[in-house]
Each structure stands twice: as structure tokens, then as C-alpha cells.
ROTORPA-516171 format. One line per field, with one value per residue: residue in one letter; x, y, z of N, C-alpha, C, O in turn. Coordinates in steps of 0.001 Angstrom, whole numbers, plus 500000, padded with zeros to 6 digits. Each point is the difference from the previous one (the first is absolute). Layout:
N
residuo A;...
n.X X;...
n.Y Y;...
n.Z Z;...
ca.X X;...
ca.Y Y;...
ca.Z Z;...
c.X X;...
c.Y Y;...
c.Z Z;...
o.X X;...
o.Y Y;...
o.Z Z;...
REM end
This chain:
263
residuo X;X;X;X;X;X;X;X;X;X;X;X;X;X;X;X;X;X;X;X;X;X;X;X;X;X;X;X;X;X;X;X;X;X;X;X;X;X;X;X;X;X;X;X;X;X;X;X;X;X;X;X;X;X;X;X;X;X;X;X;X;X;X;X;X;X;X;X;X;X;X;X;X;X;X;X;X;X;X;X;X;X;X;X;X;X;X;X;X;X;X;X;X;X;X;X;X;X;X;X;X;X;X;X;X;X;X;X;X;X;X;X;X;X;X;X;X;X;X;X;X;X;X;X;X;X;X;X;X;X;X;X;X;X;X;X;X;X;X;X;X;X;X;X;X;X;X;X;X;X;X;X;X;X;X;X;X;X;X;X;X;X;X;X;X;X;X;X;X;X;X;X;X;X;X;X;X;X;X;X;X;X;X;X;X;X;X;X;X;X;X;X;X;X;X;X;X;X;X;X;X;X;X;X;X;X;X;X;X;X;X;X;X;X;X;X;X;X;X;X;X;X;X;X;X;X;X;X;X;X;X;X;X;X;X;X;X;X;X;X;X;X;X;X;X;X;X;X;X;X;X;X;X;X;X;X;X;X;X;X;X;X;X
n.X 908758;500193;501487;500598;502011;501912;501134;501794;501666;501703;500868;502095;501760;500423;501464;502016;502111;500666;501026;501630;500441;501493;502394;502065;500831;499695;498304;497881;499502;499320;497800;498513;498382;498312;497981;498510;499747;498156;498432;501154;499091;501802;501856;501390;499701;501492;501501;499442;500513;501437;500821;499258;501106;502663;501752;500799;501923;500637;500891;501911;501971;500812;500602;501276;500145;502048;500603;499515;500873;502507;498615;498125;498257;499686;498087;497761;499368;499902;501720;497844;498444;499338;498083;498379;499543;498821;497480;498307;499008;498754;497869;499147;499713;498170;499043;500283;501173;500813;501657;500956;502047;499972;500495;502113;501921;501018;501500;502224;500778;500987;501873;501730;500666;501327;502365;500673;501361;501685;500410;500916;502499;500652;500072;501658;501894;499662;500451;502120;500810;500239;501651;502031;498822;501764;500874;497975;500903;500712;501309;501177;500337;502691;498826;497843;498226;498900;498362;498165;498436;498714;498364;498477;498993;498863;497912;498130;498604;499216;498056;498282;499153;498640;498058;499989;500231;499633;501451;501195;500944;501659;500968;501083;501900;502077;501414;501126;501721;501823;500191;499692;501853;499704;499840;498679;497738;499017;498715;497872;498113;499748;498818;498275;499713;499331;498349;498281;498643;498649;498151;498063;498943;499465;497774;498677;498745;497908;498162;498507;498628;501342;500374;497530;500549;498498;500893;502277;500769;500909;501729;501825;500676;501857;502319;501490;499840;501522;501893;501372;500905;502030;502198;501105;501764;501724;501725;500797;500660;501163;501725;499409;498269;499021;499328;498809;498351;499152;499712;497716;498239;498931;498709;497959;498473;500076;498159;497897;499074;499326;497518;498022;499617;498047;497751
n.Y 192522;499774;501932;499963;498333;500847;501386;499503;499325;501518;500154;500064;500799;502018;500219;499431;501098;501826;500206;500797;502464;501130;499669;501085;498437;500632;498530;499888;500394;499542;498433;500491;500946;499384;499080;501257;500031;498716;500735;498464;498948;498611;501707;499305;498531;497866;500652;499017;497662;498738;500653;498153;498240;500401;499764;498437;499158;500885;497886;499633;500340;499901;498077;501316;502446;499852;500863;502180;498746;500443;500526;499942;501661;502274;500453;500404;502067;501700;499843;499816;501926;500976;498448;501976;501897;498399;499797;500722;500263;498691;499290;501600;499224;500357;501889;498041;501533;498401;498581;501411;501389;497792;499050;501050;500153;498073;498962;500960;499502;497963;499216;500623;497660;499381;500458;499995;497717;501575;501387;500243;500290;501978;501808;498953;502202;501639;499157;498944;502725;501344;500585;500083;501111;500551;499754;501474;498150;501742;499426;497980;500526;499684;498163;499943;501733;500360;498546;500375;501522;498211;499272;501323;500492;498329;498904;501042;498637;497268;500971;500379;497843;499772;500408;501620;499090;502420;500001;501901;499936;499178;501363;501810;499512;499127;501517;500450;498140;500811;501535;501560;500211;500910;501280;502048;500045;500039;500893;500887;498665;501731;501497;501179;499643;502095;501275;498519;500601;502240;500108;499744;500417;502044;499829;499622;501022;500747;498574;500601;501449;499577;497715;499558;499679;501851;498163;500148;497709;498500;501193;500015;498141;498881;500624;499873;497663;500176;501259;498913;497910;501291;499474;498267;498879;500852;499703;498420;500416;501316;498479;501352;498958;501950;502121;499532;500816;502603;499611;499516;500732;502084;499872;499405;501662;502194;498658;500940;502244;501962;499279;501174;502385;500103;499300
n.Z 037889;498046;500051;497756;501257;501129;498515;499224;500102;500714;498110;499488;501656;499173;497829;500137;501010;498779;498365;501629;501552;498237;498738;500408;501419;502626;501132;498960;502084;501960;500036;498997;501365;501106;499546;500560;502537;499140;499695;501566;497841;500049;499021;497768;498182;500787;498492;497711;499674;500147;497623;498271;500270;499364;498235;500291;500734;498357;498987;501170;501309;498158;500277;501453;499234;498500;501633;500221;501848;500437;502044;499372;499123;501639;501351;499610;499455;502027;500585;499261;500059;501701;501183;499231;501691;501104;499691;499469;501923;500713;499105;501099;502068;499355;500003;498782;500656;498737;501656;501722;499967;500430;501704;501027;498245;500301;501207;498904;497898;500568;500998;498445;499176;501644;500031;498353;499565;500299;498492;498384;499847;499989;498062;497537;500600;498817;497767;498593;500368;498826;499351;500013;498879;498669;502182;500098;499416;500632;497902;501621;497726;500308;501061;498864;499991;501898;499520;498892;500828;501060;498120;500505;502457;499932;498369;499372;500640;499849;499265;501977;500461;498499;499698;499119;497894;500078;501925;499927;497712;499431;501256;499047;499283;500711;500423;498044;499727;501681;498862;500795;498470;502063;498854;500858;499884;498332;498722;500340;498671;498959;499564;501346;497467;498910;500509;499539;498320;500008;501261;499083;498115;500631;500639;498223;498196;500777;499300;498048;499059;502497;499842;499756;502168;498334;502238;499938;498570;501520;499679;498543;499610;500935;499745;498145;500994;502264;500302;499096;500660;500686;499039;500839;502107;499002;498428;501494;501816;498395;499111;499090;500899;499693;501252;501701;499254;499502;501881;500950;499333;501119;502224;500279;499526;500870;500923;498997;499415;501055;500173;499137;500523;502373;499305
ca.X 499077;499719;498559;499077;498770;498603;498663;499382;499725;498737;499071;499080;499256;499212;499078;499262;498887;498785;499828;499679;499311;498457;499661;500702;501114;500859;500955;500764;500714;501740;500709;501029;500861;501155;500879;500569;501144;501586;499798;499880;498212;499249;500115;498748;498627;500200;500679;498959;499077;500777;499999;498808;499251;499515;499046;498810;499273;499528;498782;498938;499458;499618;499226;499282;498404;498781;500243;498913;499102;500686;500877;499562;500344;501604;500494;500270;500727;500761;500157;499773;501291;501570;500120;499803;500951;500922;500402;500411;501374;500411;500140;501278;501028;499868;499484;499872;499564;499610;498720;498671;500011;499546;498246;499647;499203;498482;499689;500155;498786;498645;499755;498958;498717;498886;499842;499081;498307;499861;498248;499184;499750;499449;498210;499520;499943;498877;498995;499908;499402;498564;498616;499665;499351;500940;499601;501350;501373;501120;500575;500257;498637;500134;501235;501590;500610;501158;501116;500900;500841;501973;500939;500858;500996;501174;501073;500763;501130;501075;500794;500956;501458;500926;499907;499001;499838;498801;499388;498903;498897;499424;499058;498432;499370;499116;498893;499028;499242;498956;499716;499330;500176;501144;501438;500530;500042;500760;501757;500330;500523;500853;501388;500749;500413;501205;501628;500378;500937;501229;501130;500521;500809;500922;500826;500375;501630;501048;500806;500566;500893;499772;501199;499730;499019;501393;499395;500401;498506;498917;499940;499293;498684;498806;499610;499727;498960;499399;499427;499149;498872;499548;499476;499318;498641;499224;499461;499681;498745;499373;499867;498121;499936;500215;501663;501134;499911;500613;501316;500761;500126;501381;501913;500027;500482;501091;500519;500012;501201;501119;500413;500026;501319;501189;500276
ca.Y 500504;501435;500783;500015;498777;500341;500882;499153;498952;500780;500725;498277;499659;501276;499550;498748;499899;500753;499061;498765;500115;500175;498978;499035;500187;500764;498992;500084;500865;499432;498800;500391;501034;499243;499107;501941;500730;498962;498777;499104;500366;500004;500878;501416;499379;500191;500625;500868;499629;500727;501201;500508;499241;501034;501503;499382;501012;501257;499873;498932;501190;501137;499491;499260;499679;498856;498718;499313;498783;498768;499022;498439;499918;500034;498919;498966;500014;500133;498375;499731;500778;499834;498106;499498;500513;499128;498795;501012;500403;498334;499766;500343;499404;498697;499843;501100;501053;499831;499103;500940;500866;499536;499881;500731;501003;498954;500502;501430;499911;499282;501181;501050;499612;499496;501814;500197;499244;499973;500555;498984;498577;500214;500100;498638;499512;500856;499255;498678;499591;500193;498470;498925;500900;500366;501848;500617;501348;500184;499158;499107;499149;498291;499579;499566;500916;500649;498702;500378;501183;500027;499397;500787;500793;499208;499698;501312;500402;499730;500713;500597;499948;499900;501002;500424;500763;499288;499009;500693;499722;498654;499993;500800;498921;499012;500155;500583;499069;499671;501206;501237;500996;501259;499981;500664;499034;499074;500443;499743;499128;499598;500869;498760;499036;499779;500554;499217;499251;500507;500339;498516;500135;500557;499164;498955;500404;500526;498973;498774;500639;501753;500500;500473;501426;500630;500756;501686;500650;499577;501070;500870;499691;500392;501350;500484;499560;500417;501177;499610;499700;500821;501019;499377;500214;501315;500404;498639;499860;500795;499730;499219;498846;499551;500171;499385;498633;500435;500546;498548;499351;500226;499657;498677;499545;500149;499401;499035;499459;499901;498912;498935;500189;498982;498753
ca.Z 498980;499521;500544;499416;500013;501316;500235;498961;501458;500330;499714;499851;500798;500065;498471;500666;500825;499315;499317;500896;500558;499351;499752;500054;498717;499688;499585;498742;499490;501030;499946;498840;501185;500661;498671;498729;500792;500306;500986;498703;500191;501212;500711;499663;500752;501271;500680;500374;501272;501329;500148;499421;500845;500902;498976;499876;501209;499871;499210;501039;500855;498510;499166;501693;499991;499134;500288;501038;500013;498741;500321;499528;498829;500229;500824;499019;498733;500126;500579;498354;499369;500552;499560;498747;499864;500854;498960;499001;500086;499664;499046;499558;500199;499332;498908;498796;500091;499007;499501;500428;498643;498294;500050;500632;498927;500138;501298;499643;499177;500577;500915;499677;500046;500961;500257;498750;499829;501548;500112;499436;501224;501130;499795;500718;501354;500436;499365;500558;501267;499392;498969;501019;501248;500897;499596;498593;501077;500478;501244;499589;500053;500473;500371;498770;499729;501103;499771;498356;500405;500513;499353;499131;500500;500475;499077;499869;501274;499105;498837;500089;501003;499240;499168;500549;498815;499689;500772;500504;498903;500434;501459;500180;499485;500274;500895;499712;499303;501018;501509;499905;500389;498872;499302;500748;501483;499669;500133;501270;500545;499133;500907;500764;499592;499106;501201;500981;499205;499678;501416;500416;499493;500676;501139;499603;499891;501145;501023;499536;499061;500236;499244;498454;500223;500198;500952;499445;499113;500394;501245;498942;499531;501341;500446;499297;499898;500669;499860;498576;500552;500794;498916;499405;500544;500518;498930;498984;500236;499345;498749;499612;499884;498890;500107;500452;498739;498912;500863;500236;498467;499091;500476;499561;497933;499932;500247;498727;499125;500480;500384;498498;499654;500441;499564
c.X 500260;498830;499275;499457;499579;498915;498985;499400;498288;499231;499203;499281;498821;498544;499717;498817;498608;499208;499305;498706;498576;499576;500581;501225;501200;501832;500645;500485;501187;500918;500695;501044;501373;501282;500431;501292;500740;499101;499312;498830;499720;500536;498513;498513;500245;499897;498441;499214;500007;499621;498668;498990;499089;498826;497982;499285;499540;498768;498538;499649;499200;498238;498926;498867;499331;500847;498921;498856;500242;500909;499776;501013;502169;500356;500029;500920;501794;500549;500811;501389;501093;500851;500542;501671;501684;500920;500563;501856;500474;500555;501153;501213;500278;500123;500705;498994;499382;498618;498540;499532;499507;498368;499240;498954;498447;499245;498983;498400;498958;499448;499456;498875;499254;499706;499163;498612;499528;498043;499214;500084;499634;498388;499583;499879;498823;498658;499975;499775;498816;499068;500624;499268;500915;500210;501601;500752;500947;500650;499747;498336;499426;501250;500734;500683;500862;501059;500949;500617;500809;500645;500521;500510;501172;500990;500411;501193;501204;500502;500359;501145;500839;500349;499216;499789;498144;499208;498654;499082;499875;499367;498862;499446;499218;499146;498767;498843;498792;499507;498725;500222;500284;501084;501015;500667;500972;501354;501041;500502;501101;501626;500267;499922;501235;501255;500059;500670;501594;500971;500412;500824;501365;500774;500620;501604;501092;500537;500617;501137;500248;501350;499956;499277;500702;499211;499430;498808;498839;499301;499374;498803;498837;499476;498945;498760;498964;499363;499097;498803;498694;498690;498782;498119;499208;499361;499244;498370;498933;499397;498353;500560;500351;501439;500922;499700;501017;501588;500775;500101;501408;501217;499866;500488;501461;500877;500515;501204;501488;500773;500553;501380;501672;500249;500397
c.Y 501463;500549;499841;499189;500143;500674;498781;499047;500971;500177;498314;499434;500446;499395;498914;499697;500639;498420;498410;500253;500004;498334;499001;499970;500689;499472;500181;501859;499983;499429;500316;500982;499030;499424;500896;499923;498619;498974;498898;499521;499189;500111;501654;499319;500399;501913;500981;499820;500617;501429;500649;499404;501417;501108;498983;500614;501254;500041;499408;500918;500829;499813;499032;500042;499280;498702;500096;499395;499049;499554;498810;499299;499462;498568;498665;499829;499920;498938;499561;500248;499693;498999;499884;500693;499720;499117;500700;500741;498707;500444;501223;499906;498295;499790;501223;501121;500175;499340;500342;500639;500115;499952;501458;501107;499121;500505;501417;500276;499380;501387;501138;499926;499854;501478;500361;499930;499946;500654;498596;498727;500770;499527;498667;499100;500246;499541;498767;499700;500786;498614;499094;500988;500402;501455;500279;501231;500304;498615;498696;499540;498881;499585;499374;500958;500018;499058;500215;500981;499526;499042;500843;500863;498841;500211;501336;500395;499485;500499;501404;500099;499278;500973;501474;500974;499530;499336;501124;500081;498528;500082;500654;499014;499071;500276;501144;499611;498651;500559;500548;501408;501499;499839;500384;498608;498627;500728;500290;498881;499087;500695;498726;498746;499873;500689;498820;498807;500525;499752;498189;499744;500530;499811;498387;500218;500468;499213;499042;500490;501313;500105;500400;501340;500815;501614;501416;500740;499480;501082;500784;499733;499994;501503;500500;499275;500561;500972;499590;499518;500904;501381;498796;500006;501341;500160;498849;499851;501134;499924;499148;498582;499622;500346;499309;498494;499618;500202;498426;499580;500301;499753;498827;499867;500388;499165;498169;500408;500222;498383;499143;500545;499392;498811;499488
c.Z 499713;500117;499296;499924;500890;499790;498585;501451;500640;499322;499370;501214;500643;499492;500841;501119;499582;499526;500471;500335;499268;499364;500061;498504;499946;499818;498484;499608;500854;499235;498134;500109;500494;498701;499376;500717;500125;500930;499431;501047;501320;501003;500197;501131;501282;500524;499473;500764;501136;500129;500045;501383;501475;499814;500297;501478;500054;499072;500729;500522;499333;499999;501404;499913;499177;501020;501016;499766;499243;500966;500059;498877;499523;500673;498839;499259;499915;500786;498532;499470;500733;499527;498824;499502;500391;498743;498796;500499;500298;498623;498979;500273;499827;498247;498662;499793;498425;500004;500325;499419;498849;500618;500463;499133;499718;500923;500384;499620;500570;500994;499565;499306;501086;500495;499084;500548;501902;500186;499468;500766;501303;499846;500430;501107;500870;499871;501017;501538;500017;499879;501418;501096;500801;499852;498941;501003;499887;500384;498819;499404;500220;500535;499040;499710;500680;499986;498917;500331;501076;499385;498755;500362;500227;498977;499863;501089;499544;499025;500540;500883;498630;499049;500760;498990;499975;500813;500376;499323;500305;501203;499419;498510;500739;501660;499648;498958;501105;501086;499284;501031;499242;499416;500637;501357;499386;499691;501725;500607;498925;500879;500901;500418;499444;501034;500670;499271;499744;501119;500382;499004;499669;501274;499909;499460;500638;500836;499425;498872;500073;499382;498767;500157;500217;500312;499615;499057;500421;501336;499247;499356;501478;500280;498756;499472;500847;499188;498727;500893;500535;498816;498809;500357;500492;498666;499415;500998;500115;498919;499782;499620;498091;499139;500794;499373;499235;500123;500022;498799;498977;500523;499844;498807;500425;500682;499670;499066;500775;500581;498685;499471;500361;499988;498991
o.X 499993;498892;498982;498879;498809;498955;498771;498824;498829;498943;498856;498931;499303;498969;498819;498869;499032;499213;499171;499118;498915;498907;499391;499979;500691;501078;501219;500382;500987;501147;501210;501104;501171;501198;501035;500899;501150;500739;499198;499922;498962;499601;499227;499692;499532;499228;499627;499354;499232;499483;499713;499065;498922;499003;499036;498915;499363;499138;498802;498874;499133;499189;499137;499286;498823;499937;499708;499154;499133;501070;500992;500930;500620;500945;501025;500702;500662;498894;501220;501040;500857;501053;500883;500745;501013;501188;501212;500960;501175;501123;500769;500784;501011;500504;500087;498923;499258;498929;499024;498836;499805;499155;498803;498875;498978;498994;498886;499113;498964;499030;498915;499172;498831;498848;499022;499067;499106;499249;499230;499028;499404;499390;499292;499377;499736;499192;499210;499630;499283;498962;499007;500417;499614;499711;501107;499793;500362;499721;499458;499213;498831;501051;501205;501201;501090;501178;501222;501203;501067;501111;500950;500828;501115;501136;501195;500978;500946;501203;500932;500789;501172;501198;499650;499750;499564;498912;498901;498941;498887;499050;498921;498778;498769;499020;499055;498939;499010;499713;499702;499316;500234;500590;501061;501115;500861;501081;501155;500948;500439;500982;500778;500075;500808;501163;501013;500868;501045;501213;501031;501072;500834;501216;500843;501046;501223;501005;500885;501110;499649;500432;501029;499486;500981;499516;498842;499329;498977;498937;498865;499149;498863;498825;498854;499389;498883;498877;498864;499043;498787;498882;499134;498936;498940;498796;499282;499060;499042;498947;499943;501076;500558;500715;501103;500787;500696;500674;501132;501042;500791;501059;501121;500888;500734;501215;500886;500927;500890;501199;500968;500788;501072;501138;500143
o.Y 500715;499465;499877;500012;499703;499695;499942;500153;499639;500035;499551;499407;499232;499712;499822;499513;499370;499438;499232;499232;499575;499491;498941;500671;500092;500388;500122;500357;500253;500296;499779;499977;500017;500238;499771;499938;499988;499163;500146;500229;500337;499399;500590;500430;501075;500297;500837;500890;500902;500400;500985;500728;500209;500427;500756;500568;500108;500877;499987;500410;500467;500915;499151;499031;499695;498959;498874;500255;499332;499542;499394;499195;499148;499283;499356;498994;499331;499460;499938;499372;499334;500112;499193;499487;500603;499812;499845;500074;500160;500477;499558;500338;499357;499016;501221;499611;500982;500236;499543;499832;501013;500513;500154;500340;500642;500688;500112;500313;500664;500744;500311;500911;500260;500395;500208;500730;499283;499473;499431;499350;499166;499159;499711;498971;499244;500158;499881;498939;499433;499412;499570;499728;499948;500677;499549;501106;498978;499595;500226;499578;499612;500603;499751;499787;499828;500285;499905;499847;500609;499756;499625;500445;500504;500462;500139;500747;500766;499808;500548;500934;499838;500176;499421;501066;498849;499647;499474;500085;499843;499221;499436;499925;499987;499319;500199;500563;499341;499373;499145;500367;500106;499055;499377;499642;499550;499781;499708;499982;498871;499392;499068;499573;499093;499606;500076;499285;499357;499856;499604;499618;499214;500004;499609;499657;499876;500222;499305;499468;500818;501135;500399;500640;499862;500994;500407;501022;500454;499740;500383;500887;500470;500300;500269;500734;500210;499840;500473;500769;499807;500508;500477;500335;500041;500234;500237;499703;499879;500610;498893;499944;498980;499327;499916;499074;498996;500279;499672;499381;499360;499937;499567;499211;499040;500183;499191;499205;499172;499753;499247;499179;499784;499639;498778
o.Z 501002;500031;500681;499491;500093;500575;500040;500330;499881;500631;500074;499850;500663;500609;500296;500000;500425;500762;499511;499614;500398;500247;499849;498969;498985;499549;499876;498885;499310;499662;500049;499455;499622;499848;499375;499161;500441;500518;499077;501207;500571;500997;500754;501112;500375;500912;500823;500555;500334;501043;500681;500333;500558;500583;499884;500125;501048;500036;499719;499719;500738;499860;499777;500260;500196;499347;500403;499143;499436;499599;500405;499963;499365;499672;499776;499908;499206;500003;499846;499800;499420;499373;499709;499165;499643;499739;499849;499233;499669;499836;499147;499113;500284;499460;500132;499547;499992;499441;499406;499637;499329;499266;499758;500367;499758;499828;500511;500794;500025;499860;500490;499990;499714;500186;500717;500335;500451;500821;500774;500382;500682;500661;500964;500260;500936;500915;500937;500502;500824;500306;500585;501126;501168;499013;499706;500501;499416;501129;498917;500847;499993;499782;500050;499833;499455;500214;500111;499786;500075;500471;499313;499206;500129;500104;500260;499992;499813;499818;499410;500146;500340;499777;501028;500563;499960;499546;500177;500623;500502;499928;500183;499875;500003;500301;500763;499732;499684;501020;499166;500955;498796;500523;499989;500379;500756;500547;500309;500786;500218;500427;499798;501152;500202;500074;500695;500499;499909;499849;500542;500469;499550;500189;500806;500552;499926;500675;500498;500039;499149;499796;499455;499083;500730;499458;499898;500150;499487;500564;500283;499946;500053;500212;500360;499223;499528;499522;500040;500085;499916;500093;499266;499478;500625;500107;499028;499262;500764;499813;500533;499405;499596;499257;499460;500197;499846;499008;499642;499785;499306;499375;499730;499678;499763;499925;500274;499847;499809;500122;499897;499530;499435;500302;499942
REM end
């Protein structure tokens, strides 16, 4: 590689990890990165995995104090995700990398709708165990709820051990559409959910397709996500609940068309 696609490599991975930590998505700024210097796309997929998977640990650490009193929560959910993440890296080495692709910008959008409308389905969450005489708290308002949140940390887990563009606006979608919690606290547990999808995934390739992984920029994207992670979560859980709203919405729309451009 020439020097100028390495530091293009850094400073994309940097942008990334930032990105991951506050909302997720950083995936679509690497990953056109990758295809800009020559790598054909599920080399590119494999080898950002791998690189970006790491940068997710410093966001987790970033961000420890909205994870207290969510180790329950972690214990459920995450199981979910991994399973769900297993299959998804199945499936790209199985599968046309097209044929996923075409539903994901769908996907994209449902999601920043449920981020949107995340105050208003909390309130009703709040009401319906209200009215059954159940206390209004912090936490699952029912066991259907907690049920729907590890069948949709599962399936998210499959799209991001196949894809992982977006999988972090799909988690604070759909577990914040059944939790009643902060925004802040769910993004927390969005981090590590999504670093554990990232790392089973990544480790999947590595065992199964480490000959499409190219090692070298995948070192680079690890070091240089770290530090993004690191600067993410120091500045992304400062931000008021309605700004870091506002934050997930627009890397979502940008990630809607950068996706619609590539299909």
C-alpha cells in the first residue's frame, strides 16, 4: 500500500471507531475505504471485521458507568447476539453478498424509526404496566418484552456477523423499543453487544477465511479504531439524550444512502 492509503486507512478507522462508540455505523465509513485502495468486497467485509471488532473495546470501557447494574440484562441478551452472530458469519461465506444488501437500507430506516419513536414506545411501556398494577421502573415491563429483546438481539446479531454496517442503530432500536431505560444506558449496552458480535465474527474469519484477511490493514484499522473508540466514548456520553438522538439519526440517514449508492 502507499502511504497515502495508509493514513486514508487511519484516519477512516479513527472516524470509525468515534462513530461506533456514540452510534454505530462505522462500518460504512472503512468499509468504501477498503474498496477506494483495491480490495474486492468480501475480502474488504472479512478484513474490516477483524480490524474494527477491536476498536469496540475501548467504547465499552468508555462508557462502564452507564453499564452498572446491566449485568442481567448483558447476561440475557448477549448469549443472543453471539448465536445470532455465528450464523451470520455462516452466511457470508455461504452466500452472495448482494443478496443481503438489497434488504439492509429497509432495515436502516425501520430502525431509525423505532430510535425516533424510542420516548413514546418507552411512555407506553410505562402506562401498560401501570394499568396491570406493576411498578414503573427502570428495566423489562414484561416477560414478552425481554423475550422480543433476545429474539431481536439474535437476529441483529445475524446481520451483524454478516454485514455489521448499522447493526448498532438496529440494537438501540429494538431494545430500546422494549426496556425502559436512558439512552445513555442503552447505548452502553449496545457497545457490548455489538463488540461481541464484532469479535465472534472476526474470529470466525479468522478461522475459516484468514486467507481473505489482510492482516496488515486489519492491524491498522485495530490500533486506529481503538483510539477512535476511546475518544468516542469520552465525548459521546456527554452529549443530552436528545442530541445523541440526533447523532444516531443522521449517521443512520447517511447510512441509508451511502448503502442505496452501492446497490
Amino acid at each position: 500500500m502507499e502511504w497515502w492509503q495508509v493514513a486514508l486507512v487511519v484516519l477512516a478507522g479513527t472516524w470509525a471507531g468515534i462513530i461506533n462508540a456514540i452510534a454505530g455505523s462505522g462500518t460504512l465509513v472503512t468499509f468504501p475505504v477498503l474498496l477506494a485502495v483495491g480490495f474486492a468486497p468480501v475480502s474488504a467485509t472479512m478484513t474490516n471485521a477483524v480490524g474494527l471488532s477491536v476498536g469496540g473495546l475501548t467504547g465499552v470501557l468508555g462508557y462502564r458507568r452507564e453499564l452498572a447494574g446491566q449485568g442481567r440484562r448483558i447476561a440475557l441478551l448477549l448469549p443472543a447476539s453471539l448465536l445470532g452472530a455465528l450464523g451470520g458469519a455462516w452466511l457470508l461465506l455461504r452466500l452472495p453478498e448482494d443478496l443481503f444488501e438489497t434488504v439492509v437500507p429497509v432495515l436502516v430506516v425501520l430502525a431509525l424509526v423505532l430510535v425516533v419513536l424510542q420516548p413514546r414506545l418507552q411512555r407506553r411501556l410505562r402506562d401498560r404496566t401501570a394499568a396491570r398494577g406493576g411498578a414503573v421502573s427502570r428495566g423489562w415491563p414484561s416477560r414478552w418484552a425481554a423475550a422480543l429483546a433476545v429474539l431481536g438481539a439474535g437476529v441483529v446479531g445475524v446481520y451483524g456477523g454478516y454485514f455489521t454496517a448499522a447493526q448498532g442503530i438496529m440494537l438501540l432500536a429494538v431494545v430500546g423499543a422494549l426496556v425502559v431505560e436512558e439512552l445513555q444506558r442503552l447505548n452502553a449496552l449496545k457497545n457490548v453487544l455489538a463488540t461481541g458480535v464484532n469479535l465472534v465474527a472476526a474470529g470466525t474469519y479468522a478461522v475459516v477465511g484468514g486467507d481473505r484477511v489482510d492482516w496488515r490493514v486489519a492491524a491498522i484499522l485495530a490500533g486506529s479504531s481503538l483510539a477512535g473508540g476511546w475518544l468516542g466514548a469520552r465525548f459521546g456520553r456527554r452529549l443530552p439524550a436528545p442530541v445523541l438522538r440526533g447523532v444516531i439519526v443522521v449517521v443512520g440517514l447517511a447510512a441509508v444512502v451511502v448503502l442505496v449508492v452501492r446497490t
